[in-house]
C-alpha positions in Angstrom: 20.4 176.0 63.7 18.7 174.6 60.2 22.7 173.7 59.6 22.5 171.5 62.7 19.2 169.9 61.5 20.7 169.2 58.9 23.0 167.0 60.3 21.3 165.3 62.8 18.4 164.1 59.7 21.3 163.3 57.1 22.1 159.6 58.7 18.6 159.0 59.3 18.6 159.4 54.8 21.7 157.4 54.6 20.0 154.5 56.4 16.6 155.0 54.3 18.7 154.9 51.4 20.7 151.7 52.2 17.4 149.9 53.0 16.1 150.6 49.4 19.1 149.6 47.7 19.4 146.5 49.9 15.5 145.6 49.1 16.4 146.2 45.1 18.7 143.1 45.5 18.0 139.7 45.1 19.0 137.6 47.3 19.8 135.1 44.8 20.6 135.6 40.8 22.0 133.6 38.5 21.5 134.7 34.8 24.4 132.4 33.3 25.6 135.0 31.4 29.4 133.7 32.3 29.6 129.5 32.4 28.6 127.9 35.4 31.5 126.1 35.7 33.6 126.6 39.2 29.8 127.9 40.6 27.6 124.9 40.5 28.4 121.7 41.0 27.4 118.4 39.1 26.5 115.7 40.7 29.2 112.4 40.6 26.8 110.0 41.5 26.8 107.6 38.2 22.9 107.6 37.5 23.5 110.9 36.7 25.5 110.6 32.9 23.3 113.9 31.4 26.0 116.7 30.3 24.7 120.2 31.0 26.1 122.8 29.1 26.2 126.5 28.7 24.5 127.4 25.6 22.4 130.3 23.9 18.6 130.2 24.1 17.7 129.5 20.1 16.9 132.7 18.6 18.6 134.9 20.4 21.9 136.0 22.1 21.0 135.0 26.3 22.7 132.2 27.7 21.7 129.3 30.0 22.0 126.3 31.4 21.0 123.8 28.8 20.0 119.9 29.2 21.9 118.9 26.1 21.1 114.9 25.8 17.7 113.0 25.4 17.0 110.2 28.2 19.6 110.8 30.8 19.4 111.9 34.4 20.9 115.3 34.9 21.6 117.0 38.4 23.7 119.9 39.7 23.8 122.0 42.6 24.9 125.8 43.9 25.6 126.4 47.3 24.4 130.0 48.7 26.6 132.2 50.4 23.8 132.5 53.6 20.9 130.2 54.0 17.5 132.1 53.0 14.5 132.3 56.0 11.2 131.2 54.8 9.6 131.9 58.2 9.6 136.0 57.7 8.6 138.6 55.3 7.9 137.7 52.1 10.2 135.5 49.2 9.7 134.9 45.8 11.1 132.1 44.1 11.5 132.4 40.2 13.0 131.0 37.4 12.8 131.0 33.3 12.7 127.9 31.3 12.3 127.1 27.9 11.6 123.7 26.3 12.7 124.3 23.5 11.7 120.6 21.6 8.9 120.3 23.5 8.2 118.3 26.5 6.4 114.7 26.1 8.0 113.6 29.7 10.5 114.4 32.1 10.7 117.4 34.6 11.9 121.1 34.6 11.5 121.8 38.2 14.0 123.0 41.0 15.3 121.9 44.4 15.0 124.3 47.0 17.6 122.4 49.4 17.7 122.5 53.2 20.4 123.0 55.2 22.3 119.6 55.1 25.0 117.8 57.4 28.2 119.1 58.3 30.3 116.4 56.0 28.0 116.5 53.4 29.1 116.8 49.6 27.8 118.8 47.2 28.8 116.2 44.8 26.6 113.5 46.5 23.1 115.7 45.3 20.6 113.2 44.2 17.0 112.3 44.4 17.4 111.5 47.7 18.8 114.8 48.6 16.4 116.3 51.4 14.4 119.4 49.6 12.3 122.5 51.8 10.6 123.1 48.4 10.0 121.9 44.9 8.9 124.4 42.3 8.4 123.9 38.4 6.7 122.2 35.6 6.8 118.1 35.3 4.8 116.3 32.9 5.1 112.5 31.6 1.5 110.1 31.0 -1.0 111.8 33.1 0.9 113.9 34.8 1.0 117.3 33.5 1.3 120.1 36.3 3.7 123.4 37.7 4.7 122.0 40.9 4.8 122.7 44.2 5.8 120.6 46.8 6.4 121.4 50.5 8.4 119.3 52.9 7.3 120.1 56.5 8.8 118.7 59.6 5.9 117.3 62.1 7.1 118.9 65.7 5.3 115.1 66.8 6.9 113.1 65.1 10.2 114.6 63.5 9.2 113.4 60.4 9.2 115.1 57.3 5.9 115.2 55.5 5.5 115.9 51.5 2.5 118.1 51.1 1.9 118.7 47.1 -0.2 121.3 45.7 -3.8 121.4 45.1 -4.8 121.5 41.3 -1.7 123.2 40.0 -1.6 125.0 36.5 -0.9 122.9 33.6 2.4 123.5 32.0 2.2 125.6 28.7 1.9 123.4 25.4 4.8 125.4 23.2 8.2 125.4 23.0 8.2 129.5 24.1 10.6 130.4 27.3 8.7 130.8 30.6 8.5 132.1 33.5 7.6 130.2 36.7 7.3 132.3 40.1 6.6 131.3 43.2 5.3 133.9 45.8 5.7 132.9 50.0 3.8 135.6 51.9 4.1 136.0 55.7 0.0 135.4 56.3 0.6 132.2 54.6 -0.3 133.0 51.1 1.3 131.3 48.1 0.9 132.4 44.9 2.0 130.7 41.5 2.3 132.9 38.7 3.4 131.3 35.0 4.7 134.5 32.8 4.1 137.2 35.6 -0.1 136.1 35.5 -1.5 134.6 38.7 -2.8 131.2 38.0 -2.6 129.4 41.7 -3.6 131.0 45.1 -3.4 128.6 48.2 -3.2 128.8 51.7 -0.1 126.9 53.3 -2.9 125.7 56.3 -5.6 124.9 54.2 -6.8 121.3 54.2 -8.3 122.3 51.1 -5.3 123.5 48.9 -2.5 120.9 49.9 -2.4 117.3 50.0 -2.1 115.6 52.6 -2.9 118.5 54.8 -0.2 120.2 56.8 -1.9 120.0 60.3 -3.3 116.8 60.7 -6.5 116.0 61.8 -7.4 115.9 65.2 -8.7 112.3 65.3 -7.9 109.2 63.3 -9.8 105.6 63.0 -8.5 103.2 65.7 -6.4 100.8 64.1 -6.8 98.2 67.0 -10.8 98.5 66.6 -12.8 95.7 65.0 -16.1 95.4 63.2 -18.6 92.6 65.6 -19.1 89.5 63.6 -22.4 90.1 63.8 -22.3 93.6 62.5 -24.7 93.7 59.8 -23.7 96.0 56.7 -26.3 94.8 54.4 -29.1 97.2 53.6 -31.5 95.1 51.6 -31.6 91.0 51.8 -33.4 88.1 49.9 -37.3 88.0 50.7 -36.9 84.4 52.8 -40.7 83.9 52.7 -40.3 84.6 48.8 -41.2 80.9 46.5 -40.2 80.7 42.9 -43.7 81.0 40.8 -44.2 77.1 39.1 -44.8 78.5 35.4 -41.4 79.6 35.8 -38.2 77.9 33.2 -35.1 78.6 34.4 -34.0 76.3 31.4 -35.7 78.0 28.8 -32.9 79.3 26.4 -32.0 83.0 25.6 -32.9 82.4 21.8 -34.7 80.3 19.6 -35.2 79.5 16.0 -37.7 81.7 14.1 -39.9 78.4 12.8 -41.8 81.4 10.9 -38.6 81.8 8.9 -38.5 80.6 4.9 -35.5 80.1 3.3 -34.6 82.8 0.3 -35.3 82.2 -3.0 -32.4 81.6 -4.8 -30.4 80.5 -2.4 -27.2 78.6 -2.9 -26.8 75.3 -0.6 -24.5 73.8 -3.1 -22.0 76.6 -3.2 -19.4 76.9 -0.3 -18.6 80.5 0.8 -15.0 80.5 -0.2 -13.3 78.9 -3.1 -9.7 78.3 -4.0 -8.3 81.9 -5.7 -8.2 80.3 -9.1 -5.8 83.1 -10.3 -3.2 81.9 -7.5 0.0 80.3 -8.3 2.5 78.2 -7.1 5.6 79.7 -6.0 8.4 78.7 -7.5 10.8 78.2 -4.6 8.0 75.9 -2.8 9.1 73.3 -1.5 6.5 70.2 -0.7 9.0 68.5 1.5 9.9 71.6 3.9 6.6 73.7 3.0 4.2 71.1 3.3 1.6 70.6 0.6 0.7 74.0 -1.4 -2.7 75.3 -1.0 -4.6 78.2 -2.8 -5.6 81.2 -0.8 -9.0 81.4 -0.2 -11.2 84.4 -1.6 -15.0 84.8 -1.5 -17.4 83.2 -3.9 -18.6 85.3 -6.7 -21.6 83.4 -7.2 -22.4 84.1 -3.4 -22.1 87.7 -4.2 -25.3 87.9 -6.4 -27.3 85.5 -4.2 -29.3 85.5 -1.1 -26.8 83.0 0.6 -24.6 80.3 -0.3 -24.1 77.1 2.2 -26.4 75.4 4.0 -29.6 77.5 5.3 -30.5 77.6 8.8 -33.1 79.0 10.6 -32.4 82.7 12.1 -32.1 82.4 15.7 -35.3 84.8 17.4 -35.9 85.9 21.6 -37.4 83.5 23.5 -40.6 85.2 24.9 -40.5 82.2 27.3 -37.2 82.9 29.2 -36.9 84.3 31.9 -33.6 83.0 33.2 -32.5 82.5 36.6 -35.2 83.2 39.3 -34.0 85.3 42.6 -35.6 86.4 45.3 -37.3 89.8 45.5 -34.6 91.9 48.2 -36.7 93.4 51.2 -35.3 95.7 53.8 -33.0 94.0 56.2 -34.1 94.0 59.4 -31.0 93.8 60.9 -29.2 96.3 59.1 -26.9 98.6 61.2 -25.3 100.8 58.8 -21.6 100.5 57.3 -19.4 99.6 59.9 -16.7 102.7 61.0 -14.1 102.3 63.4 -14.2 104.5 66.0 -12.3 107.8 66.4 -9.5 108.3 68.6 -6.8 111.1 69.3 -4.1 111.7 66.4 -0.8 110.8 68.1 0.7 112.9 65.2 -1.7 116.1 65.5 -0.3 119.9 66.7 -1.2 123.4 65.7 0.8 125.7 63.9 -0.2 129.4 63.5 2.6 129.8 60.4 5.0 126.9 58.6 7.8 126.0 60.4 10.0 126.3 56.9 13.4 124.8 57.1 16.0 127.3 55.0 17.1 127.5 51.5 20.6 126.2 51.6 21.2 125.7 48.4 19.4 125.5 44.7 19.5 121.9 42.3 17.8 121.1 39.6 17.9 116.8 39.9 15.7 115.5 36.4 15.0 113.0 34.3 13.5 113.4 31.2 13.7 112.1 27.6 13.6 115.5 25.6 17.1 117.8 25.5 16.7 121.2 24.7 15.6 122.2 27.9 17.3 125.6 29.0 17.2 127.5 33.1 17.7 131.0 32.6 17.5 133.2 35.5 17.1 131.8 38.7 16.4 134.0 41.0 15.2 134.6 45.2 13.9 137.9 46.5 11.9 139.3 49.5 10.6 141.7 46.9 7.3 141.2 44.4 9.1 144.3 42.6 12.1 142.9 42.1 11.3 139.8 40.4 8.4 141.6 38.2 11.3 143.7 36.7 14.0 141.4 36.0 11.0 139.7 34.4 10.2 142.6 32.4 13.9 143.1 31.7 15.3 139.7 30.7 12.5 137.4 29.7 9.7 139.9 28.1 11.7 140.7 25.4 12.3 137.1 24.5 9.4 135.9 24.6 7.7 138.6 22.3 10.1 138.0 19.4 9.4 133.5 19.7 5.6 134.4 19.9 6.0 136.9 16.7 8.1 133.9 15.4 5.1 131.7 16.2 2.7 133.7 14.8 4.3 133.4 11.3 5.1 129.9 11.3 1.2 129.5 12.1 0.1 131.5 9.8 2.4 129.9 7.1 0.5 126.7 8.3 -2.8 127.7 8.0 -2.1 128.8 4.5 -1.4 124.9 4.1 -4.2 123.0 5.8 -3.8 124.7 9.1 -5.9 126.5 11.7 -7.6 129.1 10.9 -7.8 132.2 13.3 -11.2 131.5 14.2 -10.1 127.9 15.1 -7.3 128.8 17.7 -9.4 130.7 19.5 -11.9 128.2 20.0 -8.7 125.7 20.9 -7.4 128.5 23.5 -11.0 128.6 25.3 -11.5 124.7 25.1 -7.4 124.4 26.8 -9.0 127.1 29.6 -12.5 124.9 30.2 -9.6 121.6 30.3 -7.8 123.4 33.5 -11.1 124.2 35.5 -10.5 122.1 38.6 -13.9 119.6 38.9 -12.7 118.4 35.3 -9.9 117.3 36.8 -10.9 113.3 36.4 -11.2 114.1 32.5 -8.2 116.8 31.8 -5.9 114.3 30.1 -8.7 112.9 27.6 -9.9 115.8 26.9 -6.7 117.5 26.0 -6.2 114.4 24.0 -8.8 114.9 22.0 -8.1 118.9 21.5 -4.6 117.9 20.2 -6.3 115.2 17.7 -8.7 118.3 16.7 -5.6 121.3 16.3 -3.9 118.5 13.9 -7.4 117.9 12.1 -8.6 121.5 11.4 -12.2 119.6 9.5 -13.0 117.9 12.8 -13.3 121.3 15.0 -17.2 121.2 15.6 -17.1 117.8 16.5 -14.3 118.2 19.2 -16.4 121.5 20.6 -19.6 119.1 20.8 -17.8 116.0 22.6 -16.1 118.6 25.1 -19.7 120.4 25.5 -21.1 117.2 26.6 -18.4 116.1 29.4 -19.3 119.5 30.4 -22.5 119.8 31.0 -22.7 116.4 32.2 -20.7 117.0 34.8 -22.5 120.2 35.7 -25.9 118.2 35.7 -24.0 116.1 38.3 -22.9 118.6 40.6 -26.0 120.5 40.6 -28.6 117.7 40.7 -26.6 115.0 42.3 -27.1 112.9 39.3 -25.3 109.2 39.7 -25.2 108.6 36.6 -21.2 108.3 35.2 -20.0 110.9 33.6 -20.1 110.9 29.9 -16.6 109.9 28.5 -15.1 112.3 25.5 -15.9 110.7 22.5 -12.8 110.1 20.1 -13.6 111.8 16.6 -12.9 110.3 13.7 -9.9 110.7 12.5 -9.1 111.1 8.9 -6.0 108.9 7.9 -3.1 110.8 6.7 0.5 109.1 5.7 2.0 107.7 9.1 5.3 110.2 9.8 8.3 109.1 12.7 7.5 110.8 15.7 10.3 111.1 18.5 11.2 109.1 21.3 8.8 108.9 24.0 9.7 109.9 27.5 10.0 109.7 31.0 10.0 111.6 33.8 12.4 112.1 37.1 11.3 113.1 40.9 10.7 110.4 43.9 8.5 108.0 41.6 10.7 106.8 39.4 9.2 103.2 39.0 5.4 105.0 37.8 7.6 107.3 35.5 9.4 104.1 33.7 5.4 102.6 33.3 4.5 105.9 31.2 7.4 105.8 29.7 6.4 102.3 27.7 2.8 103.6 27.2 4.3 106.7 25.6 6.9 104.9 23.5 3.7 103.0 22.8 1.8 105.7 21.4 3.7 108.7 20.9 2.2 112.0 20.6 2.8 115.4 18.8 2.8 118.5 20.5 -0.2 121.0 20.0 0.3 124.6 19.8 -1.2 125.6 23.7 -0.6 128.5 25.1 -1.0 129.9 28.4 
C-alpha cells in the first residue's frame, strides 16, 4: 500500500523538480566567454564603421564585448531562439558594463527588439530598427541618465508612442564595471537597480513616472477653437484719466557733472597717459614699404603713476536728482479683463484604458551607439523571469570584479591624496553632495551643480566653498517650494579656481540614440570645453 503511494506521488516530484530547474534558467545569457562571432550579428549598414571586439575586462581574466574605437557608430544584434512575453509574470532585464576610459558622451544602453518583418535582415539593425525597450546608461552635454524607454502601441491609433522614464539615476562617475537591472513586474511595477541597489521605482500607468504618459488624457484643447478678438487677457491697463504732472522733465539726463568737484592738486594736464616705450626697438627685418611706418608700442606713463591724473581734467559725472525719465501712466485694474484665454476641452480621439501594457515581445537584443570614448565593455547580458536568478549571477560574475577595481581605486586615491589629493574627510562630503545632486526637484540645477563638485574634487582647498554654493541652491529651492517664493532660484556660484599648468584633455564626445542632430551640438560644446572625470560613485 505505502509502495503504491509511493508511486502515484513520485511524478507529481519529478514535475516539482523540473519547474525549479526550469525557473533556475535564464531565458537569455550571454557571458562572452567564447567570441561572439557566428552568434551576433554586426550591422552592414555603412554609418556603422565601429569594430567590436572580444577582449578581456582590464584587470582581470573575463571577457566581453568591447567598443574598441573612439568616435564611431557601433551596432550588432543576436537573434533569440523564442521571442520573450512581457505581458506575464515577471522579467528582468540585466546587463554589466564597464567604461573603462570614462564616459564624456556617447551611450552604453541596449535594444530590446520587437518582433520584426518576415524578410527582415539582421544585418539591416540600425537606429531606426523598431525597439519594445531601451535600457542603460547615456550621457553627452546635459544629458546624464540610466535609461529607460518604452515603446507602446496606441490600440487608437496604431501608433507607437515613446514614453521615457521619469528622473532616472545618474550614471556612475568611475571607470568601475556595473551592473544595470531592469525589473518588469506583472502589477506593473518597474524597478531599476544599478549594482543590485534599487535606485528607480515607477509605475508603467503612472502619469507621474513616464513621459508622455502611457494612457492619454481624456480631453485635449480643440485645435479648431479660437480666442474672440475681443477677448481681453490683460489684467491691469494704463490709468486713461491719468495726466503727466507739469514739474515733470522727461529730458532731464541720467547724470550730471559734479560743479562741486575741484580738480587734484598735482595733477598732470600736460602729460598724455601713454608714451612711446622708449626702450622699443626697430626690428630689423622691418620693412617701411610693406610694414608701413614703424611705431613704438605704447606703455603707461610713469610720471602718471605718482600723480593724481595726467590729461586733461574733467568734471566727474554725479545723479541727477532732477530725472526722472520717461513718465507712464499709473496701471489700474482692467475692467474688462476676462482671464487668459483657454481653448476649450474636447474628447481625446487618441484616449483608451489599459488595465496592464500591452508589451510587444523581445525578439531579439542590439546594442546600436555612438559615442566618442572606446573602452566600453558588455559583459553578461542576461533575461530571466526570476529576481533570484539575476541576483546570483550578479553575485557570481560581477561581485568579485568589482571588489578588486574598487580596492584598486582605493590605492590609487590614497596614493593621490598623499600628493595634493582628497582627503578622506573630503570624499565623503563629495559622495553626500553627488546624493543631494540626484534628488529629483534639483533636477533644473543637477548639471551645474555637478560641475562645480568636479571643479571642487580637482581643487581639494576650495571644498568649503563648493559645500556653501550647493547649501545655498538648496535651501533656496526649499524656501521656494515651501513658501511659494517667486523669486529665481539662486544659481551655483563658480569658485575660484586656482590656475594650475593647462594639461591635453581627450577628445570630446557625442552621443548616439534617435537625436542625433542635439548629440552633434554637445559634441562642439564639449570639444569646446572638455572636462575631466571626477571620482563619483554610486
Amino acid at each position: 500500500m505505502a509502495g503504491g503511494r509511493a508511486l502515484l506521488l513520485l511524478p507529481l516530484l519529478l514535475s516539482a523538480l523540473l519547474v525549479q530547474i526550469r525557473a533556475s534558467d535564464p531565458l537569455f545569457y550571454e557571458p562572452f566567454d567564447e567570441s561572439f562571432e557566428g552568434k551576433w550579428v554586426v550591422s552592414g549598414k555603412d554609418d556603422y564603421k565601429g569594430l567590436w571586439k572580444h577582449e578581456k575586462s582590464d584587470g582581470h581574466e573575463d571577457y566581453g564585448l568591447l567598443v574598441s574605437e573612439k568616435a564611431k557608430k557601433y551596432a550588432i544584434i543576436k537573434e533569440l531562439d523564442e521571442p520573450v512575453t512581457l505581458k506575464d509574470g515577471t522579467v528582468v532585464l540585466q546587463f554589466e558594463v564597464r567604461l573603462q576610459n570614462g564616459l564624456e558622451c556617447g551611450g552604453a544602453y541596449i535594444k530590446y527588439i520587437r518582433p520584426q518583418d518576415a524578410a527582415w535582415d539582421a544585418k539591416e539593425f540600425d537606429n531606426d530598427t523598431p525597439y519594445t525597450i531601451m535600457f542603460g546608461p547615456d550621457k553627452c552635454g546635459s544629458t546624464n541618465k540610466v535609461h529607460f524607454i518604452l515603446k507602446h502601441k496606441n490600440p487608437k491609433t496604431g501608433k507607437y508612442v515613446e514614453h521615457h522614464l521619469k528622473f532616472p539615476p545618474s550614471v556612475p562617475y568611475d571607470k568601475l564595471s556595473h551592473v544595470y537591472t531592469a525589473i518588469l513586474k506583472p502589477d506593473n511595477e518597474v524597478r531599476i537597480l544599478v549594482d543590485g541597489e534599487e535606485k528607480k521605482k515607477a509605475n508603467f500607468l503612472s502619469a507621474d513616472d513616464f513621459e508622455p504618459a502611457l494612457i492619454p488624457s481624456k480631453t485635449i484643447p480643440d485645435p479648431d477653437d479660437k480666442k474672440p478678438e475681443d477677448w481681453d487677457e490683460r489684467a491691469k491697463i494704463p490709468d486713461p484719466d491719468a495726466v503727466k504732472p507739469d514739474d515733470w522733465d522727461e529730458d532731464a539726463p541720467m547724470e550730471i557733472e559734479d560743479e562741486e568737484a575741484t580738480k587734484p592738486e598735482g595733477w598732470l594736464d600736460d602729460e598724455p597717459e601713454e608714451i612711446d616705450d622708449p626702450e622699443a626697438i626697430k626690428p630689423e627685418d622691418w620693412d617701411d614699404e610693406e610694414d608701413g611706418e614703424w611705431e613704438a608700442p605704447k606703455i603707461d606713463n610713469p610720471k602718471c603713476e605718482e600723480a593724481p591724473g595726467c590729461g586733461e581734467w574733467k568734471r566727474p559725472m554725479k545723479q541727477n536728482p532732477a530725472y526722472k525719465g520717461k513718465w507712464h501712466a499709473p496701471l489700474i485694474d482692467n475692467p474688462n479683463y476676462k482671464g487668459i484665454w483657454k481653448p476649450q476641452e474636447i474628447p481625446n480621439p487618441e484616449y483608451f484604458e489599459l488595465d496592464k501594457p500591452d508589451f510587444d515581445p523581445i525578439a531579439a537584443i542590439g546594442i546600436e551607439i555612438w559615442t566618442m570614448q572606446d573602452g566600453i565593455l558588455f559583459d553578461n547580458i542576461l533575461i530571466a523571469d526570476d529576481e533570484k536568478v539575476a541576483t546570483s549571477i550578479l553575485e557570481k560574475t560581477w561581485k568579485p570584479k568589482y571588489e578588486v577595481e574598487k580596492e584598486k581605486e582605493k590605492a590609487e586615491e590614497a596614493a593621490a591624496a598623499g600628493a595634493d589629493g582628497l582627503s578622506e574627510f573630503q570624499k565623503k562630503i563629495f559622495d553626500v553632495l553627488y546624493k543631494i545632486a540626484d534628488i529629483p526637484f534639483l533636477e533644473p540645477y543637477k548639471t551645474k551643480i555637478i560641475d562645480v563638485i568636479e571643479k571642487g574634487e580637482k581643487q581639494p582647498n576650495i571644498t568649503i566653498g563648493i559645500v556653501v554654493s550647493i547649501v545655498v541652491v538648496l535651501v533656496t529651492v526649499l524656501f521656494k517650494i515651501l513658501f511659494g517664493s517667486k523669486k529665481p532660484v539662486a544659481p551655483v556660484k563658480p569658485v575660484a579656481e586656482v590656475k594650475k599648468p593647462k594639461t591635453n584633455e581627450s577628445d570630446a564626445a557625442g552621443s548616439s540614440g534617435d537625436k542625433e542632430d542635439e548629440k552633434e551640438e554637445e559634441e562642439k560644446e564639449e570639444a569646446a570645453a572638455p572636462r575631466r572625470r571626477s571620482r563619483r560613485e554610486t
